[in-house]
Chimera marker file (.cmm) of the C-alpha trace (Angstrom):
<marker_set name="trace">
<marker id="1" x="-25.902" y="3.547" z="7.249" r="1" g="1" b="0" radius="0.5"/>
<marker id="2" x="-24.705" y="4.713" z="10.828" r="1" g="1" b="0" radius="0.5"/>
<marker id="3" x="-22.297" y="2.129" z="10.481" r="1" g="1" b="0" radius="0.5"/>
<marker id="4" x="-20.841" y="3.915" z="7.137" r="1" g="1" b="0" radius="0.5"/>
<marker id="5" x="-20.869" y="7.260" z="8.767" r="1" g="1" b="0" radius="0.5"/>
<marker id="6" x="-19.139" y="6.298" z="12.126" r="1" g="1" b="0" radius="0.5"/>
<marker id="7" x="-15.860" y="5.090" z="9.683" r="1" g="1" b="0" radius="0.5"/>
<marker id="8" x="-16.538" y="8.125" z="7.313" r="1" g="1" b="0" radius="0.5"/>
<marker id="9" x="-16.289" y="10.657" z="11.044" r="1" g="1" b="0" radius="0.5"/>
<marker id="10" x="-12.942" y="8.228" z="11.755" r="1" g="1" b="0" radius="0.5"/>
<marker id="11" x="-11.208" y="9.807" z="8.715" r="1" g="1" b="0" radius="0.5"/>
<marker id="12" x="-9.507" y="11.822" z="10.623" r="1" g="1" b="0" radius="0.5"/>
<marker id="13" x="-8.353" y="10.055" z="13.627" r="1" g="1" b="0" radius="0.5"/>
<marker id="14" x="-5.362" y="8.335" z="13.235" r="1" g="1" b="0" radius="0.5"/>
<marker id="15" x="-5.314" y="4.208" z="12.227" r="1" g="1" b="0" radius="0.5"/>
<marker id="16" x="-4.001" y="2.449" z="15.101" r="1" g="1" b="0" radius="0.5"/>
<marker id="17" x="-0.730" y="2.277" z="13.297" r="1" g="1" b="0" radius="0.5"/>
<marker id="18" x="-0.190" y="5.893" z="13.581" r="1" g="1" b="0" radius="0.5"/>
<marker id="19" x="-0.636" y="5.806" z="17.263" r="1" g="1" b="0" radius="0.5"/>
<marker id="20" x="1.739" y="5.729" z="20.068" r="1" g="1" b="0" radius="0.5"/>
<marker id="21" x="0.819" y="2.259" z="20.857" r="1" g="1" b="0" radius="0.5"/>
<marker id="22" x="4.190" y="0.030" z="22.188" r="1" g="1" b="0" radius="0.5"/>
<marker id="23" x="2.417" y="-2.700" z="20.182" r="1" g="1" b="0" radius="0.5"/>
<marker id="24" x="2.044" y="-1.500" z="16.563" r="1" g="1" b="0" radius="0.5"/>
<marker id="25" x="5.702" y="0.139" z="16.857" r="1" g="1" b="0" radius="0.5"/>
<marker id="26" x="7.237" y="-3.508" z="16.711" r="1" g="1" b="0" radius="0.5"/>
<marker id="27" x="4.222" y="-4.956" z="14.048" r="1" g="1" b="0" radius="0.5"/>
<marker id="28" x="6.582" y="-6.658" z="11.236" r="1" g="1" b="0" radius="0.5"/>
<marker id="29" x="5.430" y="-9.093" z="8.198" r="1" g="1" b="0" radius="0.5"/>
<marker id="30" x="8.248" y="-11.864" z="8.166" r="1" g="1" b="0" radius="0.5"/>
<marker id="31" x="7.553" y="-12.708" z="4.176" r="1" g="1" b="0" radius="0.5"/>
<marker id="32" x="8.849" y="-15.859" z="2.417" r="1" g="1" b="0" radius="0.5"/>
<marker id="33" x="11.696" y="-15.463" z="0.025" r="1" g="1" b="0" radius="0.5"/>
<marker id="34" x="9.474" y="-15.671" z="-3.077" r="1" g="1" b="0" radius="0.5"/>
<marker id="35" x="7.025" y="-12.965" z="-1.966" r="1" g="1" b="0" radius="0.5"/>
<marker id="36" x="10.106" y="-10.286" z="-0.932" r="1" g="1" b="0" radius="0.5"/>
<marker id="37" x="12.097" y="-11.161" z="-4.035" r="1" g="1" b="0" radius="0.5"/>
<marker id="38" x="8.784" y="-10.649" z="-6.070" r="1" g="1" b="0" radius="0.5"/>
<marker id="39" x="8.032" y="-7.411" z="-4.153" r="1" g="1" b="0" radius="0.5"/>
<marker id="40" x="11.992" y="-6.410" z="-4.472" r="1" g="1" b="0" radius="0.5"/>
<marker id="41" x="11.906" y="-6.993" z="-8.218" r="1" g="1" b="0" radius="0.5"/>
<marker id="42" x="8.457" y="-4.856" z="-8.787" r="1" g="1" b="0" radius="0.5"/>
<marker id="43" x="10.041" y="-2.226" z="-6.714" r="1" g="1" b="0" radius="0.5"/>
<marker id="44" x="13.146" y="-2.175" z="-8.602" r="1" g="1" b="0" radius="0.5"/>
<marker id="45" x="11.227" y="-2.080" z="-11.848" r="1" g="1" b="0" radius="0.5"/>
<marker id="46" x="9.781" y="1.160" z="-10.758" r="1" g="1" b="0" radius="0.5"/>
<marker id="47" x="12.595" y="2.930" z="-9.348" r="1" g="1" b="0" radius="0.5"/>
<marker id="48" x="14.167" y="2.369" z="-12.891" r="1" g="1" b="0" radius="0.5"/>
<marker id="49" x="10.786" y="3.610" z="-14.829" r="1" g="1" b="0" radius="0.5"/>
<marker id="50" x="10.988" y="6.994" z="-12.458" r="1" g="1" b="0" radius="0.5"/>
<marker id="51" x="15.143" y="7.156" z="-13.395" r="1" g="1" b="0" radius="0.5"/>
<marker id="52" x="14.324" y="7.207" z="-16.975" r="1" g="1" b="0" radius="0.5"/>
<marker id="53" x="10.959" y="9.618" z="-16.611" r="1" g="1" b="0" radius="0.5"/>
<marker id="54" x="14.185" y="12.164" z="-14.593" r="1" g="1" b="0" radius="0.5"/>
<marker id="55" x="16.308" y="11.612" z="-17.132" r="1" g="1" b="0" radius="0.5"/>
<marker id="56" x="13.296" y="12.213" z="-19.743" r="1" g="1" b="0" radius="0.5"/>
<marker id="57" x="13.275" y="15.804" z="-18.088" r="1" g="1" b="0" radius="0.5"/>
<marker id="58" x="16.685" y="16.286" z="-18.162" r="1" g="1" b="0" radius="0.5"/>
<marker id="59" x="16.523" y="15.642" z="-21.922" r="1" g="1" b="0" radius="0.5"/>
<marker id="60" x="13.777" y="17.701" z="-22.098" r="1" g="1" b="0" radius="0.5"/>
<marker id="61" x="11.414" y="15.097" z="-23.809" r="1" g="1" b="0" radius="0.5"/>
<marker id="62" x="7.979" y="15.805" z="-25.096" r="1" g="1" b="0" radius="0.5"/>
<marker id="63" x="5.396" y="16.162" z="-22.127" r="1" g="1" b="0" radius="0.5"/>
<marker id="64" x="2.933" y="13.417" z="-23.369" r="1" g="1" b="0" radius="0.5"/>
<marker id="65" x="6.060" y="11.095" z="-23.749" r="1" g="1" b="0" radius="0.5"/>
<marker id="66" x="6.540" y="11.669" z="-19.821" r="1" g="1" b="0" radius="0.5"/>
<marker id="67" x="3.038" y="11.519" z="-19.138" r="1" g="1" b="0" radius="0.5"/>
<marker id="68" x="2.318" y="8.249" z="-20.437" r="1" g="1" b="0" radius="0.5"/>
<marker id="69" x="5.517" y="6.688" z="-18.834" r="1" g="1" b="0" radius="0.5"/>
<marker id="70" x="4.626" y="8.720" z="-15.344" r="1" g="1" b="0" radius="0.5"/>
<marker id="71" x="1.096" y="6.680" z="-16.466" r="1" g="1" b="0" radius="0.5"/>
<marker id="72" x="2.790" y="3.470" z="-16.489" r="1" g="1" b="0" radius="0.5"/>
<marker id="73" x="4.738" y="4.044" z="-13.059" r="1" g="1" b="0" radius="0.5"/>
<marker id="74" x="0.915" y="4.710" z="-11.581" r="1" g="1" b="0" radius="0.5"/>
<marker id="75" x="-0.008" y="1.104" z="-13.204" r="1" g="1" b="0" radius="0.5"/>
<marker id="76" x="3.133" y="-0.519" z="-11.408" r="1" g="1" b="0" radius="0.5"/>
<marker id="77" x="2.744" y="0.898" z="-8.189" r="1" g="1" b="0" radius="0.5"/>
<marker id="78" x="-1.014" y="0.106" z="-8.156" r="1" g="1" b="0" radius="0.5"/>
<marker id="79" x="0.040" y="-3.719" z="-9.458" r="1" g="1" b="0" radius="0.5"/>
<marker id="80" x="2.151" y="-3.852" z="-6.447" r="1" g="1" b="0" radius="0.5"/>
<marker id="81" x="-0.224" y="-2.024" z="-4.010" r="1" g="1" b="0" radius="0.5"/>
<marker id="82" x="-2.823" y="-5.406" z="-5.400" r="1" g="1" b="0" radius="0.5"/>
<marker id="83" x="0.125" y="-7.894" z="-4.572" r="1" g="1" b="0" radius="0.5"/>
<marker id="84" x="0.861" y="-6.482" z="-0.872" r="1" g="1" b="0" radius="0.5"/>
<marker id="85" x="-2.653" y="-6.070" z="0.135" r="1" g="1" b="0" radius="0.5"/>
<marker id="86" x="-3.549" y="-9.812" z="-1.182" r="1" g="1" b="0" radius="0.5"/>
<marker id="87" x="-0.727" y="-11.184" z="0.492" r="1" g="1" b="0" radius="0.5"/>
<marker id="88" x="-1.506" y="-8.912" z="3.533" r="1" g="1" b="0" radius="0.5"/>
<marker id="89" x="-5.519" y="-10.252" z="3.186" r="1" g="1" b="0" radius="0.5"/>
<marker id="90" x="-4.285" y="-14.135" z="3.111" r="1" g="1" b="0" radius="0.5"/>
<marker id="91" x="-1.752" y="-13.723" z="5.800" r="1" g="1" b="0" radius="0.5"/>
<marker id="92" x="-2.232" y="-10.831" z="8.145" r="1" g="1" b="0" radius="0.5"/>
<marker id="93" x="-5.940" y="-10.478" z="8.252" r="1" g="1" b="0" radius="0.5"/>
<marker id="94" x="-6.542" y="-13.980" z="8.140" r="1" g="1" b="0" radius="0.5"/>
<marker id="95" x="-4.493" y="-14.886" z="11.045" r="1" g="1" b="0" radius="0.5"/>
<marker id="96" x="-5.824" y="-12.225" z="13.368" r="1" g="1" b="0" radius="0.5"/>
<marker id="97" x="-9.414" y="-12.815" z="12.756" r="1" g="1" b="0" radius="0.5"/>
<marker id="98" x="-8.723" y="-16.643" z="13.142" r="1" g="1" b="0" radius="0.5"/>
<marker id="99" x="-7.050" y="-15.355" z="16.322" r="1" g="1" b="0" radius="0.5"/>
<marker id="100" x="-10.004" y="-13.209" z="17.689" r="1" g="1" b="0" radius="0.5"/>
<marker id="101" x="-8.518" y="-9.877" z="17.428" r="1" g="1" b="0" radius="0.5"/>
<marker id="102" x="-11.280" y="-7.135" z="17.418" r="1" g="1" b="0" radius="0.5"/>
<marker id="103" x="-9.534" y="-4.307" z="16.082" r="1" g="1" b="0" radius="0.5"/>
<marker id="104" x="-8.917" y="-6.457" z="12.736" r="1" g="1" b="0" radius="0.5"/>
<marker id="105" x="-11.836" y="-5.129" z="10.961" r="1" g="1" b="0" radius="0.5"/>
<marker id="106" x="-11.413" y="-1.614" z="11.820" r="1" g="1" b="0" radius="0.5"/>
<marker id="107" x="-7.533" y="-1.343" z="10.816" r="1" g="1" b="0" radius="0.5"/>
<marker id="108" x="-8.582" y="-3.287" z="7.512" r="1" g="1" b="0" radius="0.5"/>
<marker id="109" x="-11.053" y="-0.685" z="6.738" r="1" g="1" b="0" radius="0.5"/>
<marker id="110" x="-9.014" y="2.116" z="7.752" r="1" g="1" b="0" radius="0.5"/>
<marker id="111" x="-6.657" y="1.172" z="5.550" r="1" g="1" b="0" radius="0.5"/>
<marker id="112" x="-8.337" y="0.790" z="2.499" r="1" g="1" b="0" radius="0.5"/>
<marker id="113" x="-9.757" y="4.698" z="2.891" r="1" g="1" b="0" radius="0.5"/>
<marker id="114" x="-6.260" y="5.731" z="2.980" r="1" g="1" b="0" radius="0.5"/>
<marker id="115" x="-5.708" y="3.500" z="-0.720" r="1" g="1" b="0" radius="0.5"/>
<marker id="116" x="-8.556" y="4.627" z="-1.790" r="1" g="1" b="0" radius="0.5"/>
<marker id="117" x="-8.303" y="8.123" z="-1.446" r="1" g="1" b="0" radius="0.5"/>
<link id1="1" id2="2" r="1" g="1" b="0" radius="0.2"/>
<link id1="2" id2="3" r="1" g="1" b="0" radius="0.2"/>
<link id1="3" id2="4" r="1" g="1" b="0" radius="0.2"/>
<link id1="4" id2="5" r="1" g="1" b="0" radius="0.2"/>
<link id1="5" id2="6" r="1" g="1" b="0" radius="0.2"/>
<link id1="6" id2="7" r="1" g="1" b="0" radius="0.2"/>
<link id1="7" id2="8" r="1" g="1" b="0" radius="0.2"/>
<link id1="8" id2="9" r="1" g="1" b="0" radius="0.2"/>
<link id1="9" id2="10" r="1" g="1" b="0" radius="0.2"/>
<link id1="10" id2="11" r="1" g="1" b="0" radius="0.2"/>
<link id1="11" id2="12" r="1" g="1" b="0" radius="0.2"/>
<link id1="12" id2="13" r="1" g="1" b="0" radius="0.2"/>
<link id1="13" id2="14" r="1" g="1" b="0" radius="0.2"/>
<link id1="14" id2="15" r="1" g="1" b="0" radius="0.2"/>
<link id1="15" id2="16" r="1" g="1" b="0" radius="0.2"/>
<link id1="16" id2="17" r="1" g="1" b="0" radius="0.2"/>
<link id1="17" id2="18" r="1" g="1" b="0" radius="0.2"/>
<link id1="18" id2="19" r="1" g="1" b="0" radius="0.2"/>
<link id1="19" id2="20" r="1" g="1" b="0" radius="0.2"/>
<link id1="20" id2="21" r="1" g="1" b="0" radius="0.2"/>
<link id1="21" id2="22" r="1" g="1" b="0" radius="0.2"/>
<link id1="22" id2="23" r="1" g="1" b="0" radius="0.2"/>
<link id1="23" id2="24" r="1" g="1" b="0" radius="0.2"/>
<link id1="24" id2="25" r="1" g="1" b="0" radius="0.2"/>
<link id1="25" id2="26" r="1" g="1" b="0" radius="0.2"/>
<link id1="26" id2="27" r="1" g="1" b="0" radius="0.2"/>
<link id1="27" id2="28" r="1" g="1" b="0" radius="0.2"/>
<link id1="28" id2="29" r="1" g="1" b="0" radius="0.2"/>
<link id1="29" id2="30" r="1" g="1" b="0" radius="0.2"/>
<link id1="30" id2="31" r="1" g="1" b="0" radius="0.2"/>
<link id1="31" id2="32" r="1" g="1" b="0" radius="0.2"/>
<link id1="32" id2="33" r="1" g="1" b="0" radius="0.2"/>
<link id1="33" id2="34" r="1" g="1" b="0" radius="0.2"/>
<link id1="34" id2="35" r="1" g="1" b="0" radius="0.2"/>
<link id1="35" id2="36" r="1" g="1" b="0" radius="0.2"/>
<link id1="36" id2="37" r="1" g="1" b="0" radius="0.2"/>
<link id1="37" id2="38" r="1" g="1" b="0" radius="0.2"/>
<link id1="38" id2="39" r="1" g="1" b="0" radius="0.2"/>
<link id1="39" id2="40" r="1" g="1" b="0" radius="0.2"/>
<link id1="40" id2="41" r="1" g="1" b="0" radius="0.2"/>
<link id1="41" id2="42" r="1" g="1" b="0" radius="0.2"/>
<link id1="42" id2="43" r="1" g="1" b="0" radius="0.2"/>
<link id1="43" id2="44" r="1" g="1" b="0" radius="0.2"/>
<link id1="44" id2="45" r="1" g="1" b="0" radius="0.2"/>
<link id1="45" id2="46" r="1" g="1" b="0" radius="0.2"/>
<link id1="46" id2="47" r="1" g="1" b="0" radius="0.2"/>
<link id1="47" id2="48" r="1" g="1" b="0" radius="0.2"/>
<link id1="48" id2="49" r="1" g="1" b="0" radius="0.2"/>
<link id1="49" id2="50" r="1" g="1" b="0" radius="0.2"/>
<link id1="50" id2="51" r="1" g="1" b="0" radius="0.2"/>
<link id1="51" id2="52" r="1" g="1" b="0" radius="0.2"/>
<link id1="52" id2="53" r="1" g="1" b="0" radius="0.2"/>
<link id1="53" id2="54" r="1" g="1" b="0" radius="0.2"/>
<link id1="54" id2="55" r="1" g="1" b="0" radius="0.2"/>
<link id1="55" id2="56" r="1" g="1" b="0" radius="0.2"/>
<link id1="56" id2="57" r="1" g="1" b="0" radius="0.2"/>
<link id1="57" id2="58" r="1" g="1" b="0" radius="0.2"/>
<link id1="58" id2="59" r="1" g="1" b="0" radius="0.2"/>
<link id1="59" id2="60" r="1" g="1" b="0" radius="0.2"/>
<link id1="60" id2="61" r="1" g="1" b="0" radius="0.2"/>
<link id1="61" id2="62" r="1" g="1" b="0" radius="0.2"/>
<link id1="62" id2="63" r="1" g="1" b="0" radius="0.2"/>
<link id1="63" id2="64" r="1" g="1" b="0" radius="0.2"/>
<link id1="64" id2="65" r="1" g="1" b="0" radius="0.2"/>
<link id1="65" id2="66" r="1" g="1" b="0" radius="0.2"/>
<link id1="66" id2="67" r="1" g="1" b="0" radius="0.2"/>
<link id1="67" id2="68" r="1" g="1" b="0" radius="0.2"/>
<link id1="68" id2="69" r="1" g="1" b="0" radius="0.2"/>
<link id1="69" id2="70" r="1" g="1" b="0" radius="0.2"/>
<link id1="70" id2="71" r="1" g="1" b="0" radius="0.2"/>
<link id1="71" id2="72" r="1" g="1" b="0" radius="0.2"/>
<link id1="72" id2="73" r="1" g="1" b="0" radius="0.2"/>
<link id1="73" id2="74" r="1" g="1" b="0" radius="0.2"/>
<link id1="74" id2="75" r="1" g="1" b="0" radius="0.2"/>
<link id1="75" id2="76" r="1" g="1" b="0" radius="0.2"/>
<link id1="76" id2="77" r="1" g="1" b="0" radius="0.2"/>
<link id1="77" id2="78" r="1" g="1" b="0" radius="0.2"/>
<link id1="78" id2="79" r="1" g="1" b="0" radius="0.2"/>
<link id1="79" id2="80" r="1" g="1" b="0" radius="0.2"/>
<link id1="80" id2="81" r="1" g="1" b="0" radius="0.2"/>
<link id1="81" id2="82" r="1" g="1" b="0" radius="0.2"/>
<link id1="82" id2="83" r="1" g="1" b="0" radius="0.2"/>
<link id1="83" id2="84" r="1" g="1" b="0" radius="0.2"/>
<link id1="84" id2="85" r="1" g="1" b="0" radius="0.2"/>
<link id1="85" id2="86" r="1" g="1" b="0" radius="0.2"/>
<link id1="86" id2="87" r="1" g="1" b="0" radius="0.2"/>
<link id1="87" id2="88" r="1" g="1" b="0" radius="0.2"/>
<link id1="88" id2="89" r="1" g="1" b="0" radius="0.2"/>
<link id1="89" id2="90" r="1" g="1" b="0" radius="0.2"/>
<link id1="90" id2="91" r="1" g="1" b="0" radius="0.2"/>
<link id1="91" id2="92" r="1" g="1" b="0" radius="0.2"/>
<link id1="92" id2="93" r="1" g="1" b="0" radius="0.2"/>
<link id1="93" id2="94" r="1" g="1" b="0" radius="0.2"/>
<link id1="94" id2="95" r="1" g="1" b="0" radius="0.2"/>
<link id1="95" id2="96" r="1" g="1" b="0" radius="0.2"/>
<link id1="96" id2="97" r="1" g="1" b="0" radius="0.2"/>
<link id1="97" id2="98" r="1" g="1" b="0" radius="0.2"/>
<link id1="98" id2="99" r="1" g="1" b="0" radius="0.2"/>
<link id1="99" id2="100" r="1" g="1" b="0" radius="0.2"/>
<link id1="100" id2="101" r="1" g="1" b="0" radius="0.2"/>
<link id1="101" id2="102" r="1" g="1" b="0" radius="0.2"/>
<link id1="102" id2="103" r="1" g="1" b="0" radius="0.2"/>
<link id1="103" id2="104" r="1" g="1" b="0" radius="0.2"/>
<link id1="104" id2="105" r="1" g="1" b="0" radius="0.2"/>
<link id1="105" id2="106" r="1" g="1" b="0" radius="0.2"/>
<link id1="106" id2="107" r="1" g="1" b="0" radius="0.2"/>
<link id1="107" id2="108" r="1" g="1" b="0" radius="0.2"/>
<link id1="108" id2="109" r="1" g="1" b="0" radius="0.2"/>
<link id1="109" id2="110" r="1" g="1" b="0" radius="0.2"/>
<link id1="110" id2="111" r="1" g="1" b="0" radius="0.2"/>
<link id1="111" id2="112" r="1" g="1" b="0" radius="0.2"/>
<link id1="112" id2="113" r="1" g="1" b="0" radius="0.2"/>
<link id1="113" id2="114" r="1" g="1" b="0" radius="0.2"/>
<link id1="114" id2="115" r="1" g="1" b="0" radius="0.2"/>
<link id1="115" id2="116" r="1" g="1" b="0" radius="0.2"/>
<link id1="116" id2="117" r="1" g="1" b="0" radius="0.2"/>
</marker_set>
């Protein structure tokens, strides 16, 4: 339980991403071609749903016909949101706890109470 409530009082610090730390300014994910063309395609699925919700507006379309495609744009981007942070679990994580490094744990779970806020 004090466990729980030390990472509920870290809410507000910043994740070690966010700090000025030389090392997690150069952090990058080299991804093989399948996973970025995957993650490329989702992405440009999306950006076309929210270019046909705008031109929706522009048309002035019923507001549950927007809503439920704004709906579906929520379902994509939390399909792809699943994708990155599996591949992130398998790859990322993985690797650094297999490597010994401490912070791991905490950056996991400081990330996943910024997705699930």
């Amino acid at each position: 339980m004090e466990q729980e409530k030390e990472y509920l009082d870290n809410e507000t610090t910043p994740a070690p991403a966010e700090q000025d730390s030389p090392q997690c300014s150069c952090r990058k994910k080299e991804r093989s071609d399948k996973e970025y063309k995957n993650l490329q395609n989702r992405l440009s699925r999306i950006e076309g749903q929210v270019r046909g919700v705008k031109k929706m507006l522009e048309n002035d379309a019923y507001c549950p016909d927007i809503l439920i495609q704004v709906s579906a744009i929520n379902a994509a981007l939390n399909s792809f949101n699943r994708l990155l942070l599996a591949n992130h679990i398998r790859t990322c994580v993985a690797d650094d706890i297999r490597d010994g490094k401490p912070d791991t744990i905490d950056e996991f779970v400081t990330m996943l109470q910024k997705l699930m806020r």
